[in-house]
C-alpha positions in Angstrom: -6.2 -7.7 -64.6 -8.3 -8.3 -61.4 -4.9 -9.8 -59.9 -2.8 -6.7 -59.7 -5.8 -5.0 -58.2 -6.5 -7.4 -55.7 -5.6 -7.4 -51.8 -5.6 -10.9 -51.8 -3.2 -13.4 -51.3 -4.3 -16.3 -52.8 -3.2 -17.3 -56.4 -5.9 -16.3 -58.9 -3.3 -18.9 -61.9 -6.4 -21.4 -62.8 -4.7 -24.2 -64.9 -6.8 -25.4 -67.9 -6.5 -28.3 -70.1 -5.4 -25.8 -72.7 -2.6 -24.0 -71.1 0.7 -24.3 -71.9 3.4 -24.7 -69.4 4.8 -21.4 -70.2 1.9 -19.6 -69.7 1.2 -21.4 -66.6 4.7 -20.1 -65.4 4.8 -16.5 -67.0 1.0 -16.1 -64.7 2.9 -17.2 -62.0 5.7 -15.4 -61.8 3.8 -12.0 -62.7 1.4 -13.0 -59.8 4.5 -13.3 -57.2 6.0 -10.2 -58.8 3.5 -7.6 -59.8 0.7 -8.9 -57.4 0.7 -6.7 -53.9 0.5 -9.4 -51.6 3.2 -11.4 -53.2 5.1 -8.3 -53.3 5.4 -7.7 -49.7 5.7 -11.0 -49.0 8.9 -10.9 -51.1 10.6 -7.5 -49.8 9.8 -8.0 -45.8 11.5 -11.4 -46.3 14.7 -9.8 -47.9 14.3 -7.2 -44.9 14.1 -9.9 -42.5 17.0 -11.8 -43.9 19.1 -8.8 -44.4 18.4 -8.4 -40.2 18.9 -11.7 -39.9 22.8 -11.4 -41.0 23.2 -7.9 -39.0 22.0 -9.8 -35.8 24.1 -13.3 -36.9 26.9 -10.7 -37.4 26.2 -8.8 -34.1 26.5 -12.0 -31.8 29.8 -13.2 -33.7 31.4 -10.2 -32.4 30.1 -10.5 -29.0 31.1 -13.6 -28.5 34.9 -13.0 -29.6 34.8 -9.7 -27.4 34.4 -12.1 -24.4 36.2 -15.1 -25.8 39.4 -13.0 -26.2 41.0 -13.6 -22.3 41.1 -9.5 -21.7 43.5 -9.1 -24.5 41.2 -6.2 -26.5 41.3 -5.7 -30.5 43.7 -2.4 -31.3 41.1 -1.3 -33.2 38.5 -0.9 -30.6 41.5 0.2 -28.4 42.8 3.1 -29.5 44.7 5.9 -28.4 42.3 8.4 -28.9 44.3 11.1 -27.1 47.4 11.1 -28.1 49.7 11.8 -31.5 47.6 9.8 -33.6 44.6 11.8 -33.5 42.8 11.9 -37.0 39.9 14.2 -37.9 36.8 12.5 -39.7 35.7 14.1 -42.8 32.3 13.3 -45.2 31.4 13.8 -48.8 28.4 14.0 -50.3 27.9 9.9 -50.6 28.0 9.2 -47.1 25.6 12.5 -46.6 23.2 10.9 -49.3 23.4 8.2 -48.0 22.3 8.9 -44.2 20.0 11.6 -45.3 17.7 9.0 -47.4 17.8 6.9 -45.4 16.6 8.6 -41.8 13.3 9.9 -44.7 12.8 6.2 -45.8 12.8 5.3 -42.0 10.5 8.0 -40.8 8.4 8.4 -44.1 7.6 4.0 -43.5 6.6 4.8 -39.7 4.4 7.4 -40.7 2.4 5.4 -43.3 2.9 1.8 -40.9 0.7 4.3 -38.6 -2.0 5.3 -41.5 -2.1 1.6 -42.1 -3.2 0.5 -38.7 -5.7 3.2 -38.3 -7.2 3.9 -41.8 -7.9 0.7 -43.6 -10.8 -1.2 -43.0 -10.2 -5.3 -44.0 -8.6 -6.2 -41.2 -6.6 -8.8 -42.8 -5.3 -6.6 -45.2 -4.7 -4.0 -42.3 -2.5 -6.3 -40.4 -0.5 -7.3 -43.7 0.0 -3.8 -44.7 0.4 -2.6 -41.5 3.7 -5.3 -40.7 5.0 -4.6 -44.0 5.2 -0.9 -43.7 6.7 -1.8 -40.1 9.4 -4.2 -41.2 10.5 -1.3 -43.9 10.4 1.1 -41.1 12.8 -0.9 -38.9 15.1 -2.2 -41.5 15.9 1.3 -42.9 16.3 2.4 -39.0 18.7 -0.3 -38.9 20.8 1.0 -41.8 21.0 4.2 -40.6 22.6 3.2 -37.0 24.5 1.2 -39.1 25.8 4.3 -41.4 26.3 6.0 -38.1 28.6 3.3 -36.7 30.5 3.3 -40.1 31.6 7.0 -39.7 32.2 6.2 -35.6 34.2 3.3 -36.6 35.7 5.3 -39.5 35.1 2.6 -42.4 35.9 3.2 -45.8 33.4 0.7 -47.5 29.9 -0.3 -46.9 29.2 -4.1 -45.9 28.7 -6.3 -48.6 25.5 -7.4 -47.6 23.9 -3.7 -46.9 25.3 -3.3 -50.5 23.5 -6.2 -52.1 20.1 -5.1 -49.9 20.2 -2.0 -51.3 20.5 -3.5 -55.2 17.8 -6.2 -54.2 15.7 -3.1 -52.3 16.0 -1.1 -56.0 14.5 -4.0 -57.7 11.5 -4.6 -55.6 10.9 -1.1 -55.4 10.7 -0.9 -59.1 8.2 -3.6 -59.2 6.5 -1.7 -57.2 6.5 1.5 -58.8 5.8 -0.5 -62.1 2.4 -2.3 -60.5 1.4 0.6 -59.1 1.5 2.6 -63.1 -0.5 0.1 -63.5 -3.1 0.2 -61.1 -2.9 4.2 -61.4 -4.0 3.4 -65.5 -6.4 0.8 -65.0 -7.6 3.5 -62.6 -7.8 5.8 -64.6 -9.5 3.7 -67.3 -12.6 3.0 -64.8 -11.2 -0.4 -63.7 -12.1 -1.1 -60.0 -9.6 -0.5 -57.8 -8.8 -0.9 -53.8 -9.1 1.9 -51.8 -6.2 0.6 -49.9 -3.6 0.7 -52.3 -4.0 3.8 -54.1 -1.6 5.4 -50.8 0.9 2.4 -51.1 1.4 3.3 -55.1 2.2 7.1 -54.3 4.7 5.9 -51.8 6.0 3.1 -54.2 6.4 5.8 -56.6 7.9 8.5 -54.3 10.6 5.9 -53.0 11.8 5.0 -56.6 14.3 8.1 -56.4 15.7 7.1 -53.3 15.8 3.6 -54.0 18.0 4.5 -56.8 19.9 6.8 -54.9 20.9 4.3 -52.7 21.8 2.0 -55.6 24.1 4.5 -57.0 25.8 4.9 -53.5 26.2 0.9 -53.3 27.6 0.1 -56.4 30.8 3.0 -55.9 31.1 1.1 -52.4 32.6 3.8 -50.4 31.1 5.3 -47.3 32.2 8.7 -48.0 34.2 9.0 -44.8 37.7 10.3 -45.2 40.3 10.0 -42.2 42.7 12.8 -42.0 45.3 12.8 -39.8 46.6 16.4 -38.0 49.9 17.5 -38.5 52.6 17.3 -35.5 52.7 20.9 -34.9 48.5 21.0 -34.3 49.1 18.2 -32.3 52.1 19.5 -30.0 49.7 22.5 -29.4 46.7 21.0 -28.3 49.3 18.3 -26.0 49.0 20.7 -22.6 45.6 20.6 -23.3 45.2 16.9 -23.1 47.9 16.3 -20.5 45.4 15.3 -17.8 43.7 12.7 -20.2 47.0 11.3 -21.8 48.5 10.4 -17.7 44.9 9.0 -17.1 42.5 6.6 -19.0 39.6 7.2 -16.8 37.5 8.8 -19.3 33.6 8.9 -19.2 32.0 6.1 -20.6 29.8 8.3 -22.9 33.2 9.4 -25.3 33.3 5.5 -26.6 29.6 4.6 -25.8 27.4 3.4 -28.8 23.6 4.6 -29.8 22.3 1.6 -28.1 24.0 2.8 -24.7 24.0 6.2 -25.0 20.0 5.8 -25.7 19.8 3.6 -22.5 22.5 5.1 -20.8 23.8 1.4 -20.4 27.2 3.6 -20.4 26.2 4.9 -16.1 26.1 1.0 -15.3 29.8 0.7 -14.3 30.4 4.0 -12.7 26.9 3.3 -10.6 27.7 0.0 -9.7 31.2 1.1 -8.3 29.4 3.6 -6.7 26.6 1.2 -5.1 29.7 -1.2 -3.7 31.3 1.7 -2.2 31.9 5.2 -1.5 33.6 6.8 -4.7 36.9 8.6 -4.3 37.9 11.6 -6.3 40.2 10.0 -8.6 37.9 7.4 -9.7 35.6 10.3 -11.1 35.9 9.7 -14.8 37.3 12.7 -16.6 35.3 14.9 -19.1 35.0 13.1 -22.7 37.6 15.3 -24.3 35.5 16.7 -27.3 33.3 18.3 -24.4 36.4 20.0 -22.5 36.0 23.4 -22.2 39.6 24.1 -24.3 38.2 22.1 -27.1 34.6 24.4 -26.5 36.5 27.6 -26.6 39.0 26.8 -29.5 35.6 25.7 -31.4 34.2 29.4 -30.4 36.1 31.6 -31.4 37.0 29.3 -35.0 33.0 30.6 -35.4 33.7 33.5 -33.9 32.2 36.2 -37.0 35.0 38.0 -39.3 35.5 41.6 -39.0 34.1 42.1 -42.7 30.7 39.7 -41.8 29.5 43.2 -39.3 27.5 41.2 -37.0 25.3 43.0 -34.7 24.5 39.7 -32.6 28.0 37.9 -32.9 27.2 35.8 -29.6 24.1 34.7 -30.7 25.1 33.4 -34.2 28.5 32.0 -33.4 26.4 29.7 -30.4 23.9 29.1 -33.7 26.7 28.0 -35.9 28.7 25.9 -32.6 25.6 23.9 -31.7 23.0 23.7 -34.6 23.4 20.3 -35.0 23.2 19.6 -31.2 19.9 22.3 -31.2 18.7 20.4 -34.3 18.7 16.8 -32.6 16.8 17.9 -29.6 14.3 19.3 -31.6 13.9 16.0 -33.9 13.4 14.5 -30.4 10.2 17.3 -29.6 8.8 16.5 -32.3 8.8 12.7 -32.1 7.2 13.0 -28.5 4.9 15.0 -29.5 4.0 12.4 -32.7 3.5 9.7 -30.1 1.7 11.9 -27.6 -1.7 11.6 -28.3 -1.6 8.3 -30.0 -3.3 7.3 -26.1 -6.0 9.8 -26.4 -6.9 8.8 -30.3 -6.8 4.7 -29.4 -9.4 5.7 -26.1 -12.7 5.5 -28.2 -11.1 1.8 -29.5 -10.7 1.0 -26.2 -14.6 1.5 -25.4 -15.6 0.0 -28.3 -13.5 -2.9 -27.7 -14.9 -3.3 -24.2 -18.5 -2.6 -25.1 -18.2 -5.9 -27.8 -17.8 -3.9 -30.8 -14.8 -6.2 -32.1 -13.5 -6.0 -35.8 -11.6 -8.9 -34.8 -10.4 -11.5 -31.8 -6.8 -10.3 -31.6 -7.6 -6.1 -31.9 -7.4 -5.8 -27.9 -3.9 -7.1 -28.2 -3.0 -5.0 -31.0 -4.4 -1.9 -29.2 -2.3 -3.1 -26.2 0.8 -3.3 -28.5 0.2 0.0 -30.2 -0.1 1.9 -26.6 2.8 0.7 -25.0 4.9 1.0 -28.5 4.0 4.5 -28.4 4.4 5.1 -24.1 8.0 3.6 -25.3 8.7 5.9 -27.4 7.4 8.8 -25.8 9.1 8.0 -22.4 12.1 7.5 -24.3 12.5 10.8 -26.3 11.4 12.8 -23.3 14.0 11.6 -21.1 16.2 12.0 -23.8 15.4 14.9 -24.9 16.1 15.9 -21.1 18.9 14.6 -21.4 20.4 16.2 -24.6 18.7 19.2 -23.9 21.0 19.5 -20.2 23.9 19.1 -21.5 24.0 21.1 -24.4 23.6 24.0 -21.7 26.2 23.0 -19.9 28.2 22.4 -23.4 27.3 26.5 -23.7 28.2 27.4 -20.0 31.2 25.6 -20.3 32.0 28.0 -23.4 30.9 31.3 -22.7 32.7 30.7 -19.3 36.1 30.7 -20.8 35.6 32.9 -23.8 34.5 35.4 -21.3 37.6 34.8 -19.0 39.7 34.7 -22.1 37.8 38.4 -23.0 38.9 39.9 -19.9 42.3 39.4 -20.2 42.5 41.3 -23.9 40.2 44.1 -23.1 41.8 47.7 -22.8 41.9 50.2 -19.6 39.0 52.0 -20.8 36.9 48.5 -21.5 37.5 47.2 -18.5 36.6 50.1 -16.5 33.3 50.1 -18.4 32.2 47.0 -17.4 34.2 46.4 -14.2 35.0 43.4 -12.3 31.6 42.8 -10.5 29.9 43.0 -14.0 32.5 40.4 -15.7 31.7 38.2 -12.6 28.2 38.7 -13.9 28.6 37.8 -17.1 30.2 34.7 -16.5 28.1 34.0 -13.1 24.4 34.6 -13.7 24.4 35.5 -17.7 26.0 32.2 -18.7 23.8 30.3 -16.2 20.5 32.2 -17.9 21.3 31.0 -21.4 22.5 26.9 -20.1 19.0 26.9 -18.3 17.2 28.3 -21.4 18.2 25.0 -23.4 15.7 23.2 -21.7 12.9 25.9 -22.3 13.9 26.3 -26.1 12.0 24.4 -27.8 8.8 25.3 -25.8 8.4 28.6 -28.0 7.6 26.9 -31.1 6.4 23.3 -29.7 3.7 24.6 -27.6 2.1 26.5 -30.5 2.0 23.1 -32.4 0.9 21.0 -29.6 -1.7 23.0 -29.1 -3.2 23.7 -32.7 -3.2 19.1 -33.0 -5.2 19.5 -29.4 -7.6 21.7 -31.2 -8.0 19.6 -34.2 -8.5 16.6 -32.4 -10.7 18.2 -30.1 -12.9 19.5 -32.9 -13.1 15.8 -34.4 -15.0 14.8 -31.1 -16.5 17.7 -29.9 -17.3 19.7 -33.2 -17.9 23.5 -32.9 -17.5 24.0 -29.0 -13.9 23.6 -29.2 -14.6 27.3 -30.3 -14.4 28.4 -27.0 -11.4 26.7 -26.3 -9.5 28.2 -28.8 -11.1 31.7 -27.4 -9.6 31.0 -24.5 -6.3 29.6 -25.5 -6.0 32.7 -27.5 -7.1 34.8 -24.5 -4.2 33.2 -22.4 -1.7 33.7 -25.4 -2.5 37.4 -25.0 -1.6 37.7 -21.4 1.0 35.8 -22.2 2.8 38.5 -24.6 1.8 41.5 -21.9 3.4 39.6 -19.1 6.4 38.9 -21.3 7.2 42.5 -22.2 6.2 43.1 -18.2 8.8 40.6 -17.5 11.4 42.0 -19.8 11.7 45.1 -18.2 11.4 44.3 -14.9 14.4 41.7 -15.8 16.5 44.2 -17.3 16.2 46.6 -14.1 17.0 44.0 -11.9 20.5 43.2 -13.8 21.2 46.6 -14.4 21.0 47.4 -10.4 22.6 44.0 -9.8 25.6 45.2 -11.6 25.4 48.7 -10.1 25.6 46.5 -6.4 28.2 44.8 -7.7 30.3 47.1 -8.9 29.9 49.5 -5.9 30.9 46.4 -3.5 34.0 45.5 -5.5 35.2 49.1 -5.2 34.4 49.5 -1.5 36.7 45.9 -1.2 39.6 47.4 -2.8 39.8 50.9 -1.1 38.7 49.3 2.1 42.3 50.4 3.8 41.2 54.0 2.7 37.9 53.7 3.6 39.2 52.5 7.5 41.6 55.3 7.2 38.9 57.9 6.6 36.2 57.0 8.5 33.8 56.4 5.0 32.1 53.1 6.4 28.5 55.0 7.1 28.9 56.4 3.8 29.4 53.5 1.6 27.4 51.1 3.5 24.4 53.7 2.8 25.2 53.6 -0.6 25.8 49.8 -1.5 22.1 49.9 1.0 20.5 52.2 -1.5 21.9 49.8 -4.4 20.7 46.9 -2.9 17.1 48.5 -2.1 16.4 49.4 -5.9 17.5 45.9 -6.9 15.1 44.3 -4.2 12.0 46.4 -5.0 12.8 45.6 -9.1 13.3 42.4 -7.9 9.9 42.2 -6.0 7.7 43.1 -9.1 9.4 40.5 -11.0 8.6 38.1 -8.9 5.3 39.3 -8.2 4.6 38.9 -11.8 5.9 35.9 -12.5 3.2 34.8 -9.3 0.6 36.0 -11.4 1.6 34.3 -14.6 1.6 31.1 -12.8 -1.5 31.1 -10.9 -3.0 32.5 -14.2 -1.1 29.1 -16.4 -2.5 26.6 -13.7 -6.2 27.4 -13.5 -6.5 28.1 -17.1 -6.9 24.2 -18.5 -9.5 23.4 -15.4 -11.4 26.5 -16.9 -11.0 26.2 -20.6 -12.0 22.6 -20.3 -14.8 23.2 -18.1 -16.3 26.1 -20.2 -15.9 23.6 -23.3 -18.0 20.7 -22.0 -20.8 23.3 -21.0 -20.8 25.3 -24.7 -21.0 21.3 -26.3 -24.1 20.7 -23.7 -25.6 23.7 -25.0 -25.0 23.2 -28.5 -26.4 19.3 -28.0 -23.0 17.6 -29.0 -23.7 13.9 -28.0 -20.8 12.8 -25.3 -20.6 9.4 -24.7 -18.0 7.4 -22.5 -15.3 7.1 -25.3 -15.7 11.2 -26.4 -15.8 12.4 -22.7 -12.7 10.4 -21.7 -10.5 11.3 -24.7 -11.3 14.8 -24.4 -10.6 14.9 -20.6 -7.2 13.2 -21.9 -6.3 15.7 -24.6 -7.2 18.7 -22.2 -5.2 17.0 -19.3 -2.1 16.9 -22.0 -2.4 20.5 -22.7 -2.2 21.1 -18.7 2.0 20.6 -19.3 2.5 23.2 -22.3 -0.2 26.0 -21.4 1.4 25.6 -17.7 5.7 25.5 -18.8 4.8 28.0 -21.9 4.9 31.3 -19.4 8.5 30.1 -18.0 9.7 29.0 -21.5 8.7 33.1 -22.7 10.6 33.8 -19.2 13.7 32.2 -20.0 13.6 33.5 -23.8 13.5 36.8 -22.5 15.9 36.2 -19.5 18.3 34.8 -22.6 17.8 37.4 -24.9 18.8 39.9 -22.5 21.5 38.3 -21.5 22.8 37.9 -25.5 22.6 41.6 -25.4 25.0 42.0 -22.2 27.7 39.7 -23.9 27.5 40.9 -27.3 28.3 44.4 -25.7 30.9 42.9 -23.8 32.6 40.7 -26.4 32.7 43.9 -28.9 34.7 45.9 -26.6 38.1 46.8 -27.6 41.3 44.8 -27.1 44.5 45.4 -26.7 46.9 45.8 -29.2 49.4 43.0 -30.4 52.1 45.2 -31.5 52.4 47.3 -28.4 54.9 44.9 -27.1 57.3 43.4 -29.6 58.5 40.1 -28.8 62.0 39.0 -30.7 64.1 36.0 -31.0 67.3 35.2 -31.5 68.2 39.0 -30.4 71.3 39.8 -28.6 72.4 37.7 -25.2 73.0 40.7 -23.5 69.1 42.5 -23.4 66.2 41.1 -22.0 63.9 44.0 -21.9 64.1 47.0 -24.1 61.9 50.3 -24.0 63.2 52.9 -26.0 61.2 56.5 -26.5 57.9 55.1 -25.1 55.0 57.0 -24.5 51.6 55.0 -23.0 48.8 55.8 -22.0 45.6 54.1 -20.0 42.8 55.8 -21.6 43.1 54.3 -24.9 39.7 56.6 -26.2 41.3 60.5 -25.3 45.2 59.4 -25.4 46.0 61.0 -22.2 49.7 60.2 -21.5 50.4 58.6 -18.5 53.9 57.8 -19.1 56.0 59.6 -21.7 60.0 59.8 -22.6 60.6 56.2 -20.8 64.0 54.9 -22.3 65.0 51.2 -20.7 67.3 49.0 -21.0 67.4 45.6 -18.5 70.1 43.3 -19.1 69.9 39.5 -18.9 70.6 37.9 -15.1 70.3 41.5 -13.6 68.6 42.1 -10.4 66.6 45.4 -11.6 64.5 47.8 -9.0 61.5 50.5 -9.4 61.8 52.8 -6.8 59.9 55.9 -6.5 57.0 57.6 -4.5 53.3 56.4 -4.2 51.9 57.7 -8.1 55.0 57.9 -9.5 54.1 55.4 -12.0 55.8 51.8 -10.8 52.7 50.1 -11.9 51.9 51.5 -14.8 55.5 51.3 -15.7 55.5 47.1 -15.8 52.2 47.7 -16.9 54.0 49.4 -20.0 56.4 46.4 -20.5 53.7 43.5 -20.0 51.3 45.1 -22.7 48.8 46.0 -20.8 48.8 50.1 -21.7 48.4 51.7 -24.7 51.3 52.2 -26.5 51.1 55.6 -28.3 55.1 56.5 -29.5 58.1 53.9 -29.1 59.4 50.8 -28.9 58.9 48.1 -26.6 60.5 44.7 -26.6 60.9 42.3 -24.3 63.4 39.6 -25.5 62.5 36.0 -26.4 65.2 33.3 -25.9 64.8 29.3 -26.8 61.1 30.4 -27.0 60.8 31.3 -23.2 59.6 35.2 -22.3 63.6 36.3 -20.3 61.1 39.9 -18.9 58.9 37.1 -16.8 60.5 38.3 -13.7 59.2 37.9 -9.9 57.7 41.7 -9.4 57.9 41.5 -5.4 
């Protein structure tokens, strides 16, 4: 049994005089199949042969893309915009599917890593290590590729990802089965490798999915259902798409794939127009139209929480439930920076060795070349992505709380909108909806930093030993002024909005009495009291800033401190710093200079944000108009076009004052009608009335529809 327990891959099958050719064959074949070199030898070539026919497949339809003489495939084509629109919809297979195979990927990358940097025969480590690697891109592969399917919208999986994932199963069963094996002969004191008692747990642990994936490719289907929207959701939703139906210069990132969206490969054309000349305003690409802000708002207020859910933060959850996948990508991207971060400062002390002639092998200075740029790749890659992604899902928000908020101020009530008042909306949509977009970038800080910091400490421990002790007093030190400046921060903040919409509102009123004002002589008067407004806001305004100066200068000598205190408490202690210890913890402390420094701006924003949640959650739960205080009718007599019989209204909708009462009207069709009367007498409130915008409190009020157009929109001159 010495074979299945061996890292070796040279056949142990000995042929004697007295062996039969069957048993010469049976050794062999459970050598190739129940051996682990053989073993990987066998899957990474079905990997590499299953990429093989992805890549063959790839350039086949490149080269008929630019073989076909500018006469595009309809498929790649199509209307996207106009009455064939389709909605995409998954099941559980295709969910499966993707789900298993994004944990295969990531779960391979994580032990291709423990491979490199934990075994010690360096053959075996560069076997193992490439095996684990090739698994990690294949499955990588096939997940692009299940994301493509559903982009691409097709109903069956290829026929070769199908037959990898039944040759896949039986591999992987192999190697569950050897790996029982070894686990016994373990167990029964039979010597065993160090190095493949991890690679049997994994074996064992990817049997489930393995299967998984077998089950998904012998029913086929992706899981991806096309269904297509009825005409009238489609004639609805046409004035919405009018501008993109007349013009097909859309962005390039609505039909862009991974590989250009992750190298923004899509920017090339617009950017090489651009370089050749000056760019005009119609060859501005238009908005990709599942980022338009009708589509944004629609999306909004379908998450928008029922009346029976009683939500107490409705803006804040319906965001949550509009953008979680969005929020959920960006942080998969924190988190794979920050798993690449400090690959640099863990492969320094390699690095000295290497150069002081303590060589495991010839080739380890390439491979500790190849491992720091992989991992600079990837780490400049997911940050400017996650910039990226991060940017525009605050505009995304903007974009939506922008017109919800617009949409808001046309339903509220009297009494609503002179709560809040003009200057305040224009807040909301001006300076709140800006506060929560530029928290996006910050909201992943709150929970990263913590994490960053506790691997800095455990690293930092691993070459410094117990003088990263005062470290973490002084991380924990920081932390603490941290909160206090926080709550500081949060009320200065909340001052400064609340006088901000004091000056706001005071200004708004002064513009639209300013005839009066003239009239009376008030100017001294209201300019001392928009002065006062403006005072209180500045000296709110100065502590904020004030503190915020503090908080910084505090953030930016704190590493230079921490790190300089830590090198003298490991002096004192004795802790023997050499070249390679000194120079990856100068390198881990220099990393922590980004989160300790961005952390008091990240707590900044969150406060900035939650405030700001707070304003619009009181604003979006005002009341609203009611529906049935006008009564629109079709098909009603040719003769009326507006009808008011008996009405009473009022514009405090909370005490039900009457500001109108006993109005009886009747306005025939093609008649020239007239409101005459005295300044007060109620001309306003009286189309007011008709248009909806009172409380109705007795009556009826009905203005006419005919061949679905409103006959009461008259000119009001």
């Amino acid at each position: 049994m010495s074979w299945i327990t061996s890292v070796s891959c040279l056949s142990p099958v000995i042929q004697s005089s007295e062996d039969t050719i069957t048993s010469v064959i049976f050794q062999w074949i459970r050598f190739i199949f129940l051996s682990p070199c053989p073993q990987r030898t066998l899957l990474s070539s079905v990997d590499l042969l299953f990429l093989l026919s992805l890549l063959v497949f790839a350039l086949k339809k490149l080269y008929s893309k630019f073989t076909s003489n500018g006469h595009p495939s309809s498929d790649l084509h199509k209307d996207l915009n106009g009455r064939n629109r389709t909605s995409l919809r998954t099941n559980v297979r295709f969910k499966l599917s993707l789900v298993v195979s994004v944990l295969l990927a990531f779960g391979y990358t994580v032990i291709c890593i423990l491979a490199f940097s934990t075994s010690t025969q360096f053959s075996w480590k560069i076997v193992d290590g490439l095996f684990w690697l090739v698994q990690a891109i294949t499955h990588a592969v096939i997940t692009i590729l299940i994301i493509h399917e559903k982009k691409f919208q097709a109903h069956t999986h290829p026929l070769s990802l199908r037959i990898y994932w039944v040759l896949n199963f039986i591999i992987i069963s192999l190697f569950m089965a050897s790996g029982i094996i070894r686990l016994v002969s373990m167990e029964e004191s039979q010597p065993q490798d160090p190095n493949l008692t991890l690679d049997d747990i994994v074996s064992i642990v990817s049997f489930p999915f393995s299967l998984v994936l077998l089950v998904v490719a012998y029913g086929g289907s992706t899981g991806i259902s096309v269904i297509r929207e009825s005409e009238s959701v489609m004639d609805v939703e046409t004035d919405l798409y009018e501008p993109l139906l007349s013009k097909s210069n859309v962005t390039g990132f609505a039909s862009a794939s991974i590989i250009s969206k992750a190298f923004w490969l899509w920017m090339n054309p617009l950017l090489s127009k651009g370089y050749k000349s000056s760019l005009k305003i119609d060859e501005i690409p238009l908005l990709s139209p599942d980022h338009r802000a009708e589509r944004m708002s629609a999306f909004f207020d379908l998450n928008w929480p029922k009346p029976r859910e009683k939500s107490n933060h409705p803006v804040r959850t319906t965001l949550l439930w509009c953008f979680w996948k969005e929020i959920g990508f960006t942080a998969s991207l924190a988190i794979l920076r920050l798993s690449v971060m400090y690959v640099g400062p863990i492969l320094i002390q390699s690095f000295v060795d290497f150069t002081a002639g303590k060589r495991s092998s010839p080739y380890e200075g390439y491979y500790l070349v190849l491992t720091l740029l992989a991992a600079k790749f990837v780490e400049v890659l997911s940050t400017h992505q996650f910039n990226f992604n991060s940017q525009k899902l605050g505009m995304l928000i903007r974009a939506t709380l922008i017109t919800s908020l617009y949409k808001k101020g046309l339903r509220m009530t009297c009494s609503a909108r002179q709560a809040h008042g003009v200057g305040q909306i224009v807040n909301y949509m001006a300076v709140d909806a800006q506060q929560l977009s530029d928290m996006m970038l910050q909201l992943h800080s709150i929970w990263l930093t913590p994490l960053q910091v506790a691997v800095a400490l455990v690293l930092l421990y691993r070459y410094l030993g117990p003088s990263v002790l005062t470290a973490i007093f002084g991380i924990f030190g920081i932390i603490a002024f941290i909160i206090m400046g926080t709550k500081r921060n949060n009320k200065f903040q909340y001052n400064v909005m609340k006088n901000r919409d004091a000056r706001m509102k005071a200004t708004n009123e002064m513009l639209n009495y300013m005839r009066v004002i003239k009239f009376q002589a008030w100017e001294k008067q209201f300019n001392k009291r928009i002065q006062a407004c403006r005072k209180s806001e500045f000296e709110w305004l100065t502590k904020f800033m004030y503190s915020i100066s503090v908080n910084i200068v505090v953030m930016w000598s704190s590493p230079l401190l921490i790190s300089t205190l830590t090198f003298a408490t490991a002096i004192f202690l004795g802790v023997p710093l050499d070249a390679g210890t000194v120079f990856t913890a100068t390198t881990i402390f220099k990393i922590l200079q980004e989160p300790i420094r961005s952390f008091p701006q990240s707590m900044i924003s969150l406060s900035q944000a939650m405030i700001s949640l707070g304003r619009l959650d009181k604003f979006m739960l005002s009341r609203e108009l009611s529906d049935d205080s006008v009564e629109r009718e079709e098909g009603c007599d040719d003769r009326i076009a507006v009808e008011v019989k008996d009405g009473a209204f009022s514009w405090d909708d909370e005490n039900g004052k009457e500001a109108l009462k006993n109005i009886n009207l009747e306005i025939n069709k093609g008649e020239l009608t007239a409101i005459v009367g005295t300044v007060g007498s109620g001309k306003s409130s009286l189309l007011a009335s008709i248009l909806g915008e009172m409380h109705k409190m007795t009556g009826k009020n009905s203005p006419f529809m005919f061949s679905g157009y409103n006959a009461a929109a008259c000119y009001c001159l």
